[in-house]
N, C-alpha and C positions, 0 to 999 in steps of 0.2 A: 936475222937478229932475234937475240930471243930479249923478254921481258922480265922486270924485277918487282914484283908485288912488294917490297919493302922499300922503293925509291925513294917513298916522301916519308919515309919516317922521321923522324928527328927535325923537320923542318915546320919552321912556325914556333919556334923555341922563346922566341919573345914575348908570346901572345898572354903567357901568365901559364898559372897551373887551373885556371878555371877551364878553359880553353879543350886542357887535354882531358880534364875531369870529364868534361861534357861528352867529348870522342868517345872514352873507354865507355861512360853509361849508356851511347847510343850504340856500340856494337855488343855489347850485355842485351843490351832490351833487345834489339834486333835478333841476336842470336835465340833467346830465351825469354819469351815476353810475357808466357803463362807458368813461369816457374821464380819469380824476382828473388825471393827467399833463398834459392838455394845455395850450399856452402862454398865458402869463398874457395875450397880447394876445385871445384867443378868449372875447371876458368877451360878457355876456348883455345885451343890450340892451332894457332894459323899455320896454313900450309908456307914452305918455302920450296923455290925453283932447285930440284937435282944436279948433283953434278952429270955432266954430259957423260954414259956408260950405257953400256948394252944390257939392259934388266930385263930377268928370268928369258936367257938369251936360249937354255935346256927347250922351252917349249915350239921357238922361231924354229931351231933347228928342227923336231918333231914336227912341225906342220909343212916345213918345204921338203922334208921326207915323205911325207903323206904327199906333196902334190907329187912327187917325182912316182911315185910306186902309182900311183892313179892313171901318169901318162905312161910307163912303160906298160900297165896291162891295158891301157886303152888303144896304144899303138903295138904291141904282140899280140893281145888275144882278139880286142875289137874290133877294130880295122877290118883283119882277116872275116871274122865273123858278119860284120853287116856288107861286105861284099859278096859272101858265099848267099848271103839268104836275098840281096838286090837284086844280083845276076840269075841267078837261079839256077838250072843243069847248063845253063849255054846252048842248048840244041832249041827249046822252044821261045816263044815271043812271049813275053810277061802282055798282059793287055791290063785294062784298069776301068771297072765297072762306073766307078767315081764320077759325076758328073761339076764337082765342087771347082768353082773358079779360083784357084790358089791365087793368080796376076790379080785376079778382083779380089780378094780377101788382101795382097799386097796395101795396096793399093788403098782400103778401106783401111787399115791399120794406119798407114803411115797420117789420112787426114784426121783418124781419129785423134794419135799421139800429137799431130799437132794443135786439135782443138782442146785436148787436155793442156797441154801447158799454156795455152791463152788462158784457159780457165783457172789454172792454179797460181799464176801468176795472178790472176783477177781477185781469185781468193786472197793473196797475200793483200793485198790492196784495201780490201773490202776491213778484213782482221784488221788491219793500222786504223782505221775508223771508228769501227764503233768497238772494241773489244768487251767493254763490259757488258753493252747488247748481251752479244754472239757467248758469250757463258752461260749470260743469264736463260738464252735462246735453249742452250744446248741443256741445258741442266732440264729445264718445262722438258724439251723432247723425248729425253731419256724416261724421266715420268711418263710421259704420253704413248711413250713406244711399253715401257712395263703395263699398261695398264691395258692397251691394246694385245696382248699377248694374255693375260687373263681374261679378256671379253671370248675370244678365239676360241680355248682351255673350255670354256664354260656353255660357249655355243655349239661344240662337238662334243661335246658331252666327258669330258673330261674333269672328273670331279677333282680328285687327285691334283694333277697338274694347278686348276684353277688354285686349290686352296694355297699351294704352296707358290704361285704368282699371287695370289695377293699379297701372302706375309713380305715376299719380297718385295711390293707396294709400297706397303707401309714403312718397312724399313727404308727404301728409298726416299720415301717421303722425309721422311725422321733425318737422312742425310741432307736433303737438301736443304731443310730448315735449319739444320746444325752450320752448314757452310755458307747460307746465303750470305751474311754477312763478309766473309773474306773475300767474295767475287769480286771487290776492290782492286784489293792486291795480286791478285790471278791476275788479273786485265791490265796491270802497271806489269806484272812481269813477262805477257804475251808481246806487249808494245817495247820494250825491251828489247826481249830476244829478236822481234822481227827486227825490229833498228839495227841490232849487229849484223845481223847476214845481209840485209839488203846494203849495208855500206860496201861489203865484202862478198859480191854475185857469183863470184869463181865459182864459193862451196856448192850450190847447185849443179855446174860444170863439172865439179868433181864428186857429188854423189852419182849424178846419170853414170858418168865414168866407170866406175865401181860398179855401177848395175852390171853396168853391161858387162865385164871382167867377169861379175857372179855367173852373168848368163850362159858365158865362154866357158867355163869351170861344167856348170852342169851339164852340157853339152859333153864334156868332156867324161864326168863322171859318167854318164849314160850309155855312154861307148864302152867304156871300162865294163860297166854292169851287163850289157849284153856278152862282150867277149867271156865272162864269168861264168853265165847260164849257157851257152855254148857250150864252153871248155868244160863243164859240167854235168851234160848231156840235157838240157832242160830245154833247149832249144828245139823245135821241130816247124818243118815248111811243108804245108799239103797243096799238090799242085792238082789243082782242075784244068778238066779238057776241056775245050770249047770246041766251037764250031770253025770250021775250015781250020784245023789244026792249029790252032790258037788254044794256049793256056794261059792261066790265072793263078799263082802262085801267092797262097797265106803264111805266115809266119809267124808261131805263136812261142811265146817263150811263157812257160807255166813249169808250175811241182816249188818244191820246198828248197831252194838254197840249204848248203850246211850253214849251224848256226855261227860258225866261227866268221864267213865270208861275209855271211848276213851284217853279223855285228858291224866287220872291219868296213867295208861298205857305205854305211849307214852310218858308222860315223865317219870318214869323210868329209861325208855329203855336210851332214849336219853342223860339223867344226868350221868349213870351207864356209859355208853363209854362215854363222855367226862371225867368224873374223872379219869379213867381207861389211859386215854392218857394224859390227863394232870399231872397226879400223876408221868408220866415216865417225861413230861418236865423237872419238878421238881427235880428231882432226879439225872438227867443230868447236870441240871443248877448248882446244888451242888456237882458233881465230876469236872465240867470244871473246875468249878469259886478254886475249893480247888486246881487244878494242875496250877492253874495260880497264885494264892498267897503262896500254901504252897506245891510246888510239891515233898517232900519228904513223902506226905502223899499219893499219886496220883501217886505212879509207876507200878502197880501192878494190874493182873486181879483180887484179889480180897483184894484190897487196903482197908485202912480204909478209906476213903475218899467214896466207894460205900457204906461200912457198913452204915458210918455217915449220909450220904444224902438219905439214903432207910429209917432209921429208922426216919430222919426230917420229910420227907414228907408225910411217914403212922402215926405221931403221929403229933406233935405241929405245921404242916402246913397243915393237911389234910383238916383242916376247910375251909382256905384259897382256898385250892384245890376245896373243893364241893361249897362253894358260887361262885366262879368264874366259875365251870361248869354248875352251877344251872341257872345265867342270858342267858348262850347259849340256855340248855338245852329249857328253858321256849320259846325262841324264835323260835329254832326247832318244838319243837308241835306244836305250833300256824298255821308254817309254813304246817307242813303234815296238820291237819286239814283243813286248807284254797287249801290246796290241793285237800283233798277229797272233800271240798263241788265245787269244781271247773269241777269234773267229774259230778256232779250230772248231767243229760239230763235235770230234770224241771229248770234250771235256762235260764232266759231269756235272751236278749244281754245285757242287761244294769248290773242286777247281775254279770254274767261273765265278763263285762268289770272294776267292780269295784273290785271283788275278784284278778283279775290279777295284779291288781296296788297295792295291798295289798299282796300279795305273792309277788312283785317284791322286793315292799319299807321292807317286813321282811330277802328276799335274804340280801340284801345291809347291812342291820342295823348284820345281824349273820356273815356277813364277817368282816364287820368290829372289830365286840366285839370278835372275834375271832385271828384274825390278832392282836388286843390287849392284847388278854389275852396270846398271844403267847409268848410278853415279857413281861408281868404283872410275870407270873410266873418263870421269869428268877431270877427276885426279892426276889420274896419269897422263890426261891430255893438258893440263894446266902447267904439273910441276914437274915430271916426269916422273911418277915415282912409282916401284914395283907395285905387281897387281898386289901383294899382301898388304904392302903399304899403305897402298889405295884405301884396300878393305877397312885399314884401322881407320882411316878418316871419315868413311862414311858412316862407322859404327859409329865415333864422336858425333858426327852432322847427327844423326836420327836421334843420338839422347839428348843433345843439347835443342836441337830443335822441332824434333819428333812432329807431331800434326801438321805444322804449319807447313813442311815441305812435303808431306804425301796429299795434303791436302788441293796446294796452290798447282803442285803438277794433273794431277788425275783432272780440277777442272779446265786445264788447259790442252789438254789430251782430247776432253770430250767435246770440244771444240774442233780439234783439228781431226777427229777421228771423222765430225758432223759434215766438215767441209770436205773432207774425204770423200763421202757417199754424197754428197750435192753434186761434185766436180762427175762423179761414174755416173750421176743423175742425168746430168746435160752433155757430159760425152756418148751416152745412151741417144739421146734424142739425135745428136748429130747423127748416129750409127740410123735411128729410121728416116733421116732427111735422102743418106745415102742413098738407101731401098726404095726409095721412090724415084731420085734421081738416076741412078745407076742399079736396076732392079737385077741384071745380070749376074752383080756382083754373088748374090746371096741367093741366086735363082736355084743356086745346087742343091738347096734345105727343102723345096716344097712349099706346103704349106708353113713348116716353121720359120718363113725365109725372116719374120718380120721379129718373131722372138730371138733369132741367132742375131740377128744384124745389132738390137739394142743389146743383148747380153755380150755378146764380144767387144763392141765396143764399150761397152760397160765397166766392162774386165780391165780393157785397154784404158781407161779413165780414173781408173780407182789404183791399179797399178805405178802410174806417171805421177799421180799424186800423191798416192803414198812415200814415195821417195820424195818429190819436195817437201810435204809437211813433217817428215821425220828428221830431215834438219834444222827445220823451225825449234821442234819439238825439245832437240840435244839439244837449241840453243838457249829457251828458256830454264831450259834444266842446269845449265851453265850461270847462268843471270841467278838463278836464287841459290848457286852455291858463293860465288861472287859475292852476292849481299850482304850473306851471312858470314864472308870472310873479309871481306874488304868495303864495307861501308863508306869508309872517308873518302877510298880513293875513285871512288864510282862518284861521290859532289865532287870532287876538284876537277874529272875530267869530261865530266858528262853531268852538269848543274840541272838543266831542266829533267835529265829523263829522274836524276834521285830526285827529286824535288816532287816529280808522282808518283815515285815508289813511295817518298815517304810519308806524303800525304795518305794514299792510300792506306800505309802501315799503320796512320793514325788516328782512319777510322775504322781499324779493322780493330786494335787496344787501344782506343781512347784513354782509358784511364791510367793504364800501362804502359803508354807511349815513351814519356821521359824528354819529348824534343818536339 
């Protein structure tokens, strides 16, 4: 079933013309609360629901072209190649110096991923609590963590560094004074967002999902990239003798790829996870945005409202999906590329000093188009509408309300980035409980048994939960697009959660309020 963001219009027609006067001035202030003056042609243009059509369907087809050319060289050239270099001549016994318990590293994995999602799940729990806390928390830490990184700077003698950790101190400082006051409305739109997902649990069933799909890809890709270096002679296997005619067989794949292979490659890799992650945006954008206009579709972990927005986003939006991970994707290669020619030794200072401003200005330009396509695809997962479409509407979203929505995400980000590193904190800890239980496991490291054992599971902790909390994350992102576009129908269907948005909203502009 899909949903109609213009259901209740026209209803309530009795109420007077005070009634709707009120509506319009509370989605004006809402939208625009530090700009009231501006000219009456600068009005708000609300999104509506697409007709059902397969939009910028050119790029779908280009990326399941990309995956087919990926599996036919990973099954011609691949295949062939990591068997030839496994088996090795066939006449000697491969032997394995390795003393590393893979079954105990199994095995350590599997209770690690499980004590991370006890954990992120507990985070979820924790954030519906106290959210204004846990902003207010993260915001001191990031201070606390900047200021600790010019102590470091200044205790190793790094003058340089220090000076330019402090400036970034204070400017930090200077941020968080600027924003402490809206850490109201951050925490009304974190309690929000988690409300939606957790009514609707599937979508973490189907982010894990999608991981693992990513995971099966790379896998896949990896195979391709050695068949590559093979078929290209960059492959070589040195086999050592051992004792009682026993060998030991290395396989090193090194030298320079051509840049043509390089590029095609790499991107790939790079377009296959952005699609992969933007496909969940999408599909998120489309469970909020339904429990916020139609929440009797949206109660349930496996609501139609996941059905409906899994099937939008793998068919009549997917387009949208791959062009819009495609201009990242193209800007990531460029970047590794200007990367590698940046290690090369033959470059002189003038080469390296241009390659570096050229790897800075491609950083800048992929945050950016990144940062945008964050809420480009809130859009196309709401209404369905082409990625350029999208685009127009987030241009609107940033001038009509510019600060207030880079501002309410970034502290809700630093939040969930915080509990991210808590969750790898205490999935670490599980990782040394391991090591003393089960010392076997990690006995293969030596003395570093007890730094691999928290770092892997560390790894393994910060990974599990970054996939839960980047749902969270879409979902708030979804909530203050929502706000700013459907105000009324967020009180009629959900009274108590508007009721501390807008409380919040009221003491973030008290005077600007208008409600």
């Amino acid at each position: 079933m899909s949903y109609n963001p213009d259901y209740k219009q026209g209803q309530g027609g009795g109420g007077g013309g005070g009634t709707a006067e009120g509506e319009d001035h509370l989605t004006a202030t809402l939208i625009d609360p530090e700009n009231l003056d501006a000219p009456p042609g600068q009005s708000w243009t609300k999104g509506e629901p697409q007709p059902k059509a397969c939009r910028d369907a050119w790029a779908a087809v280009l990326f399941y072209a990309q995956l087919i050319a990926i599996a036919v060289v990973a099954g011609y050239l691949g295949v062939p190649a990591v068997e030839k270099f496994s088996s090795g001549d066939g006449s000697s016994t491969t032997i394995s110096t390795s003393t590393v318990d893979y079954a105990g590293l199994l095995y350590a994995s599997l209770i690690a991923g499980g004590a991370s999602f006890a954990f992120s799940a507990l985070s979820l729990s924790v954030m519906s609590c106290c959210p204004k806390v846990l902003i207010q928390l993260s915001l001191l830490f990031s201070l606390a963590l900047s200021a600790l990184m010019v102590a470091v700077s200044f205790y190793y003698g790094q003058i340089v560094g220090g000076i330019f950790g402090c400036i970034f101190f204070l400017l930090s400082v200077c941020y968080a004074c600027a924003v402490w006051r809206r850490i109201p409305f951050a925490a009304a739109n974190l309690t929000t967002g988690l409300t939606a997902v957790k009514k609707n649990a599937g979508t973490f069933v189907l982010a894990y999902s999608i991981t693992l799909i990513s995971y099966g890809y790379v896998m896949l890709w990896m195979t391709a990239t050695v068949g590559v270096y093979d078929k290209e002679g960059l492959c070589s296997q040195t086999t050592i003798k051992m004792a009682e005619g026993k060998t030991t067989a290395t396989t090193t794949c090194a030298g320079k790829l051509a840049w043509g292979y390089f590029f095609l490659l790499l991107l790939a890799l790079f377009w296959s996870q952005q699609v992969f992650q933007n496909t969940m945006r999408v599909i998120v954008a489309g469970i909020v945005s339904t429990w916020w206009f139609a929440p009797d579709e949206a109660l349930s972990c496996c609501s139609a409202a996941i059905k409906d927005s899994f099937v939008r986003a793998t068919t009549s939006s997917f387009g949208s999906i791959c062009f819009g991970s495609l201009l990242v994707a193209i800007i990531q290669t460029l970047r590794a590329m200007v990367e590698s020619a940046r290690s090369d030794p033959d470059n002189d200072g003038c080469a390296a000093f241009l390659l570096c401003i050229v790897d800075c200005l491609l950083r800048c330009l992929e945050d950016i188009l990144e940062y945008f396509n964050k809420f480009a695809y809130i859009y196309v997962g709401m209404y369905g509408y082409s990625y350029l479409e999208a685009g127009k509407n987030v241009m609107t979203l940033f001038q009509q309300k510019g600060w207030s929505i880079i501002i309410s995400d970034n502290l809700v980000s630093n939040v969930l980035s915080l509990f991210c590193l808590i969750v790898g904190g205490l999935t670490g800890c599980v990782g040394l409980v391991m090591n003393e239980i089960e010392p076997s496991w990690f006995a293969g490291y030596g003395s570093s048994a007890m730094g691999v054992a928290f770092g892997f599971s560390f790894l393994v902790g910060i990974v599990i939960s970054a996939i839960l909390l980047s749902v969270v994350d879409s979902s708030v992102n979804t909530v203050l697009v929502s706000f700013a576009e459907a105000p009324q129908e967020f009180e009629e269907n959900h009274p108590e959660l508007s009721s501390q948005m807008r409380d919040a909203w009221r003491e973030v502009y008290p005077a600007e309020c208008g409600f």
